[in-house]
C-alpha positions as a printed Julia matrix, in Angstrom:
334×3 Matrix{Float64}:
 -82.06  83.46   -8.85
 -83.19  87.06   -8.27
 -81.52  89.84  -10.42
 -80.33  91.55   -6.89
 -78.4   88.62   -6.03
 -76.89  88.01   -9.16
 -75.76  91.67   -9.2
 -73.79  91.39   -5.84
 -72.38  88.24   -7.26
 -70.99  90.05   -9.46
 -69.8   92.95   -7.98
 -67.97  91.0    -5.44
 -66.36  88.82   -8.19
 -64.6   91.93   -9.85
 -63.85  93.5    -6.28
 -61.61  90.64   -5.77
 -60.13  90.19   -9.22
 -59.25  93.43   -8.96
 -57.73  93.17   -5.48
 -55.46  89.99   -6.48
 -54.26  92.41   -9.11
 -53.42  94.82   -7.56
 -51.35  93.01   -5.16
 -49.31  91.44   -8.21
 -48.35  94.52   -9.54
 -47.52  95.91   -6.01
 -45.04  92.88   -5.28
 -43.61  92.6    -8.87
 -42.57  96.59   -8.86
 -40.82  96.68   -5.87
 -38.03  93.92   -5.12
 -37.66  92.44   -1.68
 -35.09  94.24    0.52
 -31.69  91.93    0.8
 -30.31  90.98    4.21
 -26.5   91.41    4.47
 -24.55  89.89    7.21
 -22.68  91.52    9.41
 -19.1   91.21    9.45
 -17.18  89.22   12.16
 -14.63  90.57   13.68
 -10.76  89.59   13.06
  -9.82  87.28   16.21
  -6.52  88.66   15.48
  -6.97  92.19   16.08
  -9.29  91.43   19.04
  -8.12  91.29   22.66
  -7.12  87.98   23.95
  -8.09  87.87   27.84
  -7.35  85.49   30.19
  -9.78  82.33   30.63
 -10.53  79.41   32.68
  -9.46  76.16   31.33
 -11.41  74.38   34.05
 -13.54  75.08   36.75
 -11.49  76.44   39.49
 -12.64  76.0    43.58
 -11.66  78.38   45.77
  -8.16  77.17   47.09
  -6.99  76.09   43.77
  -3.22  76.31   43.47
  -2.66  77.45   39.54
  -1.05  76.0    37.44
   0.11  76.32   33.42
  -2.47  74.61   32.59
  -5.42  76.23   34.54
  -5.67  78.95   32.29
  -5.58  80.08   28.4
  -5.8   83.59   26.33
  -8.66  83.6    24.18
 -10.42  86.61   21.76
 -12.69  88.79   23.59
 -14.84  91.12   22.07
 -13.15  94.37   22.64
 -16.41  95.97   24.57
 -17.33  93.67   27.25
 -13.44  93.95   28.31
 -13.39  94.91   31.72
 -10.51  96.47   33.9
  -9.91  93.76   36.24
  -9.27  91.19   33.75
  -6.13  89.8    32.12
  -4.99  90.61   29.45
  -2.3   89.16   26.86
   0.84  91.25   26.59
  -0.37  93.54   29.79
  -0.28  90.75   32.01
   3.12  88.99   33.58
   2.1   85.11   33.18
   5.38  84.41   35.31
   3.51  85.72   38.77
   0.16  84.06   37.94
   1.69  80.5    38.22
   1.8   79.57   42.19
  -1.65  81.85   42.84
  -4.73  80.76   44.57
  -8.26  81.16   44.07
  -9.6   83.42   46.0
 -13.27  83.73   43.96
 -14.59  80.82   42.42
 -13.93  80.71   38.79
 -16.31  78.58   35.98
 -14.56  76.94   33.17
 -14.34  79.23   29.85
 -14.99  82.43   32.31
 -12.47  85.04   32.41
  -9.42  85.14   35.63
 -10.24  88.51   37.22
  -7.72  89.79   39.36
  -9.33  90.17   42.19
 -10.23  86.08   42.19
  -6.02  85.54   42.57
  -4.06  85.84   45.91
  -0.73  85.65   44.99
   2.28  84.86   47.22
   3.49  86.81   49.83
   0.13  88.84   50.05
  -1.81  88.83   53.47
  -4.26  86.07   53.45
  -2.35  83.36   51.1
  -2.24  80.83   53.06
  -5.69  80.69   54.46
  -6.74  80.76   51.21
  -5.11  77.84   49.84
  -6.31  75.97   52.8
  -9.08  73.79   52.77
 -11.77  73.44   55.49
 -10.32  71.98   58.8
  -7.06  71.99   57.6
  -3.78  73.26   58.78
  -0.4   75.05   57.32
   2.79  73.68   58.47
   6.95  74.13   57.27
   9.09  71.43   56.57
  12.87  72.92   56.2
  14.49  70.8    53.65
  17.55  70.6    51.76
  18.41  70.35   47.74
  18.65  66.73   48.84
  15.81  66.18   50.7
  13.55  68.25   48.56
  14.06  66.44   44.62
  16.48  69.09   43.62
  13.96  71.72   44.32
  11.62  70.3    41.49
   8.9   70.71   43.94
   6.39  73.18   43.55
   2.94  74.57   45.0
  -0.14  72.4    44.01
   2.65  69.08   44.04
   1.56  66.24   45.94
   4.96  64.73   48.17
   4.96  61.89   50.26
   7.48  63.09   53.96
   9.98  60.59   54.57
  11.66  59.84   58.12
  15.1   58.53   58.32
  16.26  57.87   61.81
  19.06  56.03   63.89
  17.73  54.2    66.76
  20.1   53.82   69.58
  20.55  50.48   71.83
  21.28  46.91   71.69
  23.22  44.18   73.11
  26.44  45.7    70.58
  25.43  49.32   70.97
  25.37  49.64   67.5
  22.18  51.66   65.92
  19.77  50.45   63.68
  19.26  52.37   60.35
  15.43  53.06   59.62
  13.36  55.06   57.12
   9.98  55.27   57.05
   7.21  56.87   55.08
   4.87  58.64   57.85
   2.61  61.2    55.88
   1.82  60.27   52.09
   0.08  62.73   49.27
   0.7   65.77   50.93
  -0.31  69.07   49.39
   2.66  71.53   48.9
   1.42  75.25   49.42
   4.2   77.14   49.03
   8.02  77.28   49.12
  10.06  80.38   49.97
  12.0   80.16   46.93
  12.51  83.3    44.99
  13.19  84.35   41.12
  13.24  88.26   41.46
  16.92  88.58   42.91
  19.08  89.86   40.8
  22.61  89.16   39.62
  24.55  92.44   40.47
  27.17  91.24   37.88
  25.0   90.38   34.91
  21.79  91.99   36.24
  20.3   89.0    35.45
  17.48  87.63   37.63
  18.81  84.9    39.51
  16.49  81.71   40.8
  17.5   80.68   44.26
  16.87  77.19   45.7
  14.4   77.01   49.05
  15.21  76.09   52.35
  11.48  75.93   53.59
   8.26  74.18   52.37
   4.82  74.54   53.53
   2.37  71.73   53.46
  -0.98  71.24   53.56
  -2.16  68.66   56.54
  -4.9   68.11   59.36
  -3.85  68.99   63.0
  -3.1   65.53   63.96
  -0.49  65.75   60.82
   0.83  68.46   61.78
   1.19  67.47   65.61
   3.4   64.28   63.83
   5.34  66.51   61.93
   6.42  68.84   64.52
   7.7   65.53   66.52
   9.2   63.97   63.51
  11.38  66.89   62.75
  13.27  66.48   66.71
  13.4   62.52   66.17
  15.83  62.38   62.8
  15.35  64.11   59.04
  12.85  64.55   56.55
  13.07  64.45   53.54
  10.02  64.76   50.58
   9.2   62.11   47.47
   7.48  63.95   44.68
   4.15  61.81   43.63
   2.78  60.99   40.21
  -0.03  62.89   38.91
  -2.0   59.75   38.63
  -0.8   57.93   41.03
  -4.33  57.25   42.54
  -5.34  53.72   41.11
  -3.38  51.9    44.44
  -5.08  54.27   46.95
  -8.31  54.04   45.0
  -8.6   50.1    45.51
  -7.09  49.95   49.38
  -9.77  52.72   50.02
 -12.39  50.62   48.74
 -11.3   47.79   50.29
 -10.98  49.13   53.44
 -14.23  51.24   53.2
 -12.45  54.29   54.03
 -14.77  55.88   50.83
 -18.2   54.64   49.21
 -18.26  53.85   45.24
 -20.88  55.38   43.56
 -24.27  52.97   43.51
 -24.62  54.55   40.05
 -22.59  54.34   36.85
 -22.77  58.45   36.9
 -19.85  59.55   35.6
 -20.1   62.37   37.27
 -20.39  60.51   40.45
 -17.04  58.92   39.5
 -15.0   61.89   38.88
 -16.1   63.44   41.95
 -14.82  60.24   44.15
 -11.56  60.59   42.3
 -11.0   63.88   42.88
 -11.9   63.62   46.86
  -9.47  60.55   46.84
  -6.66  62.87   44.84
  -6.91  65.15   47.72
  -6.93  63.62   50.69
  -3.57  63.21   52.87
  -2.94  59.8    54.11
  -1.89  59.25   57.64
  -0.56  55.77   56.62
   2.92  54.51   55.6
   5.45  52.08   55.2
   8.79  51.41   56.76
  12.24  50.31   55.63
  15.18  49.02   58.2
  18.87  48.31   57.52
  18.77  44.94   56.36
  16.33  45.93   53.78
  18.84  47.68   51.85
  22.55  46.12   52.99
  22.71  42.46   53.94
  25.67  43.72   56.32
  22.62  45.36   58.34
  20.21  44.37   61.4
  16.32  44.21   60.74
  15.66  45.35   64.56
  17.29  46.07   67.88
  18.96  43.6    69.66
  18.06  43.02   73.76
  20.76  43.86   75.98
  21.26  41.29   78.2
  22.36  41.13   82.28
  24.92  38.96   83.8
  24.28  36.29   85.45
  22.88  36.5    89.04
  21.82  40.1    87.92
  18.49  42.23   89.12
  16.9   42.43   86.08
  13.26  43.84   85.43
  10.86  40.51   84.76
  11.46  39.56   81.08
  15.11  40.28   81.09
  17.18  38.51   79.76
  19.84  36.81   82.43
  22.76  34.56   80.57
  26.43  33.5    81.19
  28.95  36.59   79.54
  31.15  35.76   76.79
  30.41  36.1    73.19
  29.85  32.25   72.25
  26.82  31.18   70.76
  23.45  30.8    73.52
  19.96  29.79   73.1
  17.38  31.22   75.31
  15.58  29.87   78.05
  12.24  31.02   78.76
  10.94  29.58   82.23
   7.67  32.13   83.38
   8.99  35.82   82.73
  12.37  34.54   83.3
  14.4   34.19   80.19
  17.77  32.67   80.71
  20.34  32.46   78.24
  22.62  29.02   78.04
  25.79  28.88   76.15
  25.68  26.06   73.65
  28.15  23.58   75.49
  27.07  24.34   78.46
  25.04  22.94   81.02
């Protein structure tokens, strides 16, 4: 090998011996810089604002438990929201929705409408639907244990006049079933002038949630005989959820989404029924009728086709029909 390349060997050799050592004595003399976390803040001594427990629509009635306090970092706070010890829980219960909330996002104030405020009612409402007032009494309303976001079932109890006796016939009938209450006119800031206590005073009044034909049957029911309300389960959907299906009324998911699921649930939860059931008399007393009985003409009477002409006298008869005439014949007779 020729001296000049033996010579740049070399040199390059101790250049980087000399480098590596360098760099040892450079990392060795100064130690590496510590990283020290930062400190969390106490939850305790942090603001506790007002949060969505769930995701809530706009419309949504709320409840206890639609909302929770929860630590907030003290400088995203803003002035609309709510928070604990500042705000009075006792008005947010009965509010709707006006903004769409997400679940875990703070309850702004200007997302609740509460009661009594201009617009409350169409709020609450959903699409296509209609606001109508039942008046009610202590009896006819569960002790007042009814309250906005409640699902009732309206009740018709009625006397219906006629017969051969002129006695009426005692009937009660379910005509409107999971009904959304929207509001009562029941009020807790009056206030005792002798204890100056606030007193809670029962309502008279309660305003449900219904489609137009419901409320065109309502407004009829209330001049035929009373109403009264049956408060309804919170789950009370598994019944409804099979005659639905049965009756094709709503389509099961073709998937095992769960998703899918939930949201067929909670259109099925929501939905007013136009279907019921009814009860007479001799449902409930054996000393009752189960229907009406015909009233029927004397003998040699005008009667309207299909009426019934028979002998008078209270004995026992057996009917006759010959065509449209039905005569009644005294057992006995001839």
């Amino acid at each position: 090998m020729e001296p000049k390349k033996i010579a740049l060997l070399a040199g390059a050799l101790v250049i980087a011996v000399s480098t590596a050592l360098l760099a040892r004595s450079m990392l060795s003399g100064s130690p590496a810089p510590e990283v020290g976390a930062a400190a969390m803040p106490d939850p305790q001594t942090m603001p506790h604002v007002l949060v969505a427990t769930k995701s809530l629509p706009i419309g949504t009635i709320i409840g206890p438990d639609a909302y929770r306090y929860q630590p907030w970092p003290k400088d995203l706070v803003e002035e609309a929201y709510f928070i604990q010890g500042k705000a009075e829980e006792a008005k947010l219960v009965g509010s709707v929705v006006r903004t769409a909330v997400a679940a875990g996002q703070p309850v702004t104030q200007g997302s609740l409408i509460q009661p009594g405020d201009r617009g409350f009612l169409a709020a609450a409402l959903g699409p296509g639907m209609r606001a109508v007032t039942v008046p009610v009494s202590i009896q006819s309303s569960v002790a007042g244990f009814i309250f906005p976001g409640d699902r009732v079932d309206l009740l018709l109890t009625q006397s219906v006049d006629g017969g051969g006796d002129g006695a009426p016939l005692k009937v009660a009938e379910t005509v409107l079933r999971n009904l959304r209450v929207l509001a009562t006119d029941q009020r807790t800031d009056a206030v005792d002038p002798a204890t100056g206590k606030p007193v809670v005073q029962t309502y008279s009044n309660v305003t449900l949630e219904v489609t137009p034909r419901m409320a065109e049957k309502i407004t009829v029911a209330q001049t035929v005989g009373a109403l009264s309300m049956s408060l309804r389960a919170l789950t009370d959907n598994n019944q409804e959820l099979e005659q639905a299906l049965a009756s094709s009324e709503i389509d099961a998911p073709q998937s095992s989404d769960p998703n899918a699921e939930k949201t067929m649930m909670a259109a099925l939860a929501s939905r007013p029924l136009d279907k019921g059931s009814f009860v007479t008399g001799a449902d409930v007393s054996r000393y009752q009728r189960r229907s009406v009985p015909g009233k029927p003409v004397e003998s040699g009477g005008t009667g309207a086709p299909g009426g019934v002409v028979g002998p008078s006298g209270n004995g026992p008869i057996v009917r006759v029909a010959r065509g449209a005439q039905v005569e009644a014949v005294a057992l006995g007779g001839k």
